[in-house]
N, C-alpha and C positions, 0 to 999 in steps of 0.2 A: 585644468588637468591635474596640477598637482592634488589640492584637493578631493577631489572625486578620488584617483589612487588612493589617499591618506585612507578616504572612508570604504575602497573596498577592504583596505589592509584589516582594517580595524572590525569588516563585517566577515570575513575569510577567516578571522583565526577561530570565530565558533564552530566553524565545521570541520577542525583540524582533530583528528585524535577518533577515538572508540568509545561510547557513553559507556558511560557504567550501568552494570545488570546483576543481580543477582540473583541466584536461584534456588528454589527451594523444590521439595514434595523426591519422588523417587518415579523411578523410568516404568510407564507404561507398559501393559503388555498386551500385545494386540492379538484379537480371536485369530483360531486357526484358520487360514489361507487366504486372510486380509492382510491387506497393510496399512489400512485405517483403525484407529482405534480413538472411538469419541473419548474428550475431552470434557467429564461432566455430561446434567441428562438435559442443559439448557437449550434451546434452539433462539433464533434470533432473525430480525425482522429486516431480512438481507446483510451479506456481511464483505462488501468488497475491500476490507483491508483488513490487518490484524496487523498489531506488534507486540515485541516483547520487552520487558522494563523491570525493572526490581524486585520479579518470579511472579508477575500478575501478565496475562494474555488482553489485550485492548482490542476492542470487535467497533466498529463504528458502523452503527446500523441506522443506514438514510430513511428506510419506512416510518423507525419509532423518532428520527429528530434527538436518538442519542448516543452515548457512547458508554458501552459496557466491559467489563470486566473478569477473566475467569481466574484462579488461582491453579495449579497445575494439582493441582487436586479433585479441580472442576466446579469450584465453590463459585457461584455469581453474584457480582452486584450492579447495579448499576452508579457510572462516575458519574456523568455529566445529561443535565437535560435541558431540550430547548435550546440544540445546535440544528440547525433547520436542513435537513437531507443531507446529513454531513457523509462524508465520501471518506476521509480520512484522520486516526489521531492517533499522537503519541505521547508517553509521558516523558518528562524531564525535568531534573531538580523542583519537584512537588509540584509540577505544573503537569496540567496536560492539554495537550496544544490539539486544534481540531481544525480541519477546513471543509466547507460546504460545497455545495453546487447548485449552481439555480436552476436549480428543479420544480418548484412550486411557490406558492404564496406560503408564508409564513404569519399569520396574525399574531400581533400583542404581543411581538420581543422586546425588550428594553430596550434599544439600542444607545447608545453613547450619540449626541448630536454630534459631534465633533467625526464622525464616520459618515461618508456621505453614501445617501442612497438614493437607487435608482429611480425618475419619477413615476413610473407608471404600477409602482406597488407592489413589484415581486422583486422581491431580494437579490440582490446581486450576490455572487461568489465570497465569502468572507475566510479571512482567519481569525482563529478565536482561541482566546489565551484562558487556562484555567487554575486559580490557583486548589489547590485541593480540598474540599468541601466547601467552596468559595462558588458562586454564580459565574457562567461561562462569560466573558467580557469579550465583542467585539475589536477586534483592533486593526484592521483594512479590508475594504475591498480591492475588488479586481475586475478590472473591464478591458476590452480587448477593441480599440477604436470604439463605436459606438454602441455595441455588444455588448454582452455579459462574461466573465470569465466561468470556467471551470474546474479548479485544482482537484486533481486525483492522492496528490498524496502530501504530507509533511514530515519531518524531520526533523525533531526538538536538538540544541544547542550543544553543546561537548563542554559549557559553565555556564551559571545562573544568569539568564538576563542575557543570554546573546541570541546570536540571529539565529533564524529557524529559515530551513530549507522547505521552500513553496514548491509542487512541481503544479504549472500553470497551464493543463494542457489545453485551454484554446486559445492559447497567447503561445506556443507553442515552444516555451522556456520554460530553466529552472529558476526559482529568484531567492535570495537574500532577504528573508525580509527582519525588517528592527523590530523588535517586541515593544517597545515602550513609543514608537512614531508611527508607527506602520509603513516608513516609507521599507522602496524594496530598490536593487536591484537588478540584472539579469547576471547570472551566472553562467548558466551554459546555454545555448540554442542550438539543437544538432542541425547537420544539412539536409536533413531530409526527414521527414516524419514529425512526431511530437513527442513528447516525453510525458511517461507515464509513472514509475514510480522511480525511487532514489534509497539508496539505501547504503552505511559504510563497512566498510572492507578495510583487509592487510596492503592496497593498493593503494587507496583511494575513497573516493565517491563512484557507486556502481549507479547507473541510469538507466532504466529503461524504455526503448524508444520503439512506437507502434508506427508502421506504415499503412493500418487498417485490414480490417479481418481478411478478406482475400488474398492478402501480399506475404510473403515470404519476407519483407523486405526488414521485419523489425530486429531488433538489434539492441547488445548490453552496449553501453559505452565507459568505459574505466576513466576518471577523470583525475587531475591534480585539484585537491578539494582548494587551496590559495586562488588560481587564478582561473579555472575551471579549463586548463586545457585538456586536450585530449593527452591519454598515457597508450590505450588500446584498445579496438575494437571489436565483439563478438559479433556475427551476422549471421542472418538465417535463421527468422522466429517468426511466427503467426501472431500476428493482435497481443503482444503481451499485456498483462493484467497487471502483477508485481512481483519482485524482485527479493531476495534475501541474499544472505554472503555468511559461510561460515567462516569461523576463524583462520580457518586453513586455505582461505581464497576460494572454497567451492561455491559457485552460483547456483540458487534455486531459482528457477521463474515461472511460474504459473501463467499458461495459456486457457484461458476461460471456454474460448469456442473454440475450441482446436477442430479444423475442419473435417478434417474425417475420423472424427473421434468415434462417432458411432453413437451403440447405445449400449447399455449395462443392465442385463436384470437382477443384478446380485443386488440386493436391500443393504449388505454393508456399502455401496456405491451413492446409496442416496435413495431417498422413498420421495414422488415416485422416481423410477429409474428416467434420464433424462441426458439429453444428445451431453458426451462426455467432453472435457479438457483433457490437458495432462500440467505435468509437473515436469520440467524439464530441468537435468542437475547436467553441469559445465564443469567436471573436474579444471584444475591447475593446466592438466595439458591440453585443455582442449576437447578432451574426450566428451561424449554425451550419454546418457540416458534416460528413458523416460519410464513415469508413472502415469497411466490415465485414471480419474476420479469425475465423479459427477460436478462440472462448473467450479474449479479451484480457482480462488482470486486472491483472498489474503495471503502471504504466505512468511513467517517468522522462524528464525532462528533461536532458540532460548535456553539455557542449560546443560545443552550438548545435542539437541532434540530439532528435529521440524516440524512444526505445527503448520497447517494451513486449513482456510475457510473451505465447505463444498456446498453445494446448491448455495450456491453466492451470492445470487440476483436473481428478481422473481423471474418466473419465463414469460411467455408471451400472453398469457392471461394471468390476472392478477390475483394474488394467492393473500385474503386476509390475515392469516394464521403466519407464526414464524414458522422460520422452514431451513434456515440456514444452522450449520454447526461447527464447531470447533474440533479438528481430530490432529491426534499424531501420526505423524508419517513414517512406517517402517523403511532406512533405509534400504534394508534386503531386496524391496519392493519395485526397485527401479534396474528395467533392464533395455535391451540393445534397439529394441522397439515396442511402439503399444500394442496389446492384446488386440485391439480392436479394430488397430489401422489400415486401412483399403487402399488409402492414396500411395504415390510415391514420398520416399522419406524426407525427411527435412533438408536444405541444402546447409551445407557445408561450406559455404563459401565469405 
């Protein structure tokens, strides 16, 4: 026992504190009676997560097997290639960290022997450590009993060389994992649902936890980032997707299917127009508002600004062509309910 404590001490103090970020370019302005305003004229090949790091935007696009780049300018490049349906990544101290999903067969990756994989030839769930212009390097998989894992999201270190926050949703925890072993281990397991994305805050570590698109039941979870208790709980969310936190404790969380989202024929909504999400913003007191857009999933904090991903993920037929984009979000934009909402409103409870 003592042991095991010594090594979460020593894995906890990576996620203590706020990364550093820097930012650069000047504040967007968004067409009249939007409150989107694209980011650059790039489009990209699904984009379920985004973050923000040293004034560059990270899009992790699962179709293309990589992980791109915008500057706030809207300048693209691509970082990393040959992360195999990566779901999520971020950068930190010159690295940028990425985790997959076993989604498909991946041919002809290098992988490290020392990394065990699955027998039957499709890739199990990986994190992947990248030093910058350097070849992505495998450094753990993730299985869930006899399974395969699924991480939705990661969390580069708060210093060089420490642990990165896994979220592991079909292991249905957050994990700890070592960059240099790959071992990992659990940090938070809510009581009910799974956790979807992680993200830090003036609190803490903010979590978000899905009960599955029909349920109301999902929820933020405020944690103590050291021993991963609980501090406080927000409830009353549909299928969240991901999470952000401005300086000022406000939570952004983007619901991808929000169920009675509806539809949008305004083209700044997304081409085509297509059943909406929203964006839900969680002032300090509790208060709420929302923004609906076409399938928001990534969503980052960066320079004083909200960026988030729309047409996120292909729809139910599959769309060769990129189709997903990076926009700023007018705060002004968010009010007391969606334009488009039919159902009863969100609980409160």
């Amino acid at each position: 026992m003592r042991r095991r404590a010594s090594r979460r001490a020593v894995l906890a103090a990576g996620i203590l504190g706020t990364a550093l970020t820097v930012g650069v370019g000047q504040p967007a302005v968004a067409a009249a009676g939007s409150p989107l305003t694209r980011v650059g004229t790039q489009s990209f090949y699904d984009a379920p997560d985004l973050s923000y790091a040293y004034g560059r935007l990270y899009v992790a696009e699962p179709r293309a097997n990589r992980v791109s780049s915008l500057d706030l300018r809207g300048r693209a490049r691509v970082e990393v290639t040959e992360v195999p349906s990566v779901q999520a990544a971020d950068r930190s101290f010159g690295r940028i960290l990425s985790v997959t999903g076993a989604r498909g067969y991946v041919p002809d990756l290098d992988l490290d022997a020392s990394v065990p994989q699955p027998p039957d030839g499709w890739r199990a769930s990986m994190l992947f450590v990248n030093p910058l212009g350097q070849k992505a390097k495998p450094v753990t998989t993730f299985r869930t009993g006899g399974g395969r894992g699924n991480p939705v999201d990661v969390l580069g270190p708060t210093f060089a060389g420490g642990p990165v926050l896994v979220v592991d949703r079909a292991a249905g925890v957050v994990r700890l994992v070592e960059q240099q072993t790959g071992r990992s281990l659990v940090l938070f397991r809510p009581p009910t649902g799974v956790p979807v994305s992680v993200a830090r805050g003036p609190r803490g570590l903010y979590v978000a936890v899905s009960a599955g698109t029909l349920s109301d039941a999902g929820a933020v979870y405020v944690l103590n980032p050291v021993d991963g208790r609980v501090r406080s709980v927000v409830k009353g969310f549909f299928d969240p997707s991901q999470l952000t936190v401005a300086p000022d404790g406000t939570i952004f969380l983007t619901q991808e299917w929000y169920p009675w989202g509806g539809r949008i024929d305004d083209p700044a909504y997304g081409d085509p127009p297509c059943a909406c999400g929203q964006i839900v913003r969680i002032a300090g007191d509790g208060s709420r508002s929302y923004l609906t857009m076409a399938q928001p999933s990534g969503i980052a904090w960066g320079d004083g600004r909200l960026f988030a991903t729309q047409n996120s993920t292909s729809p139910w037929y599959f769309r060769p062509s990129p189709w997903s984009q990076v926009v700023q979000v007018d705060l002004a934009g968010f009010g007391p309910g969606s334009s488009v909402q039919t159902g009863p409103p969100l609980s409160e409870s």
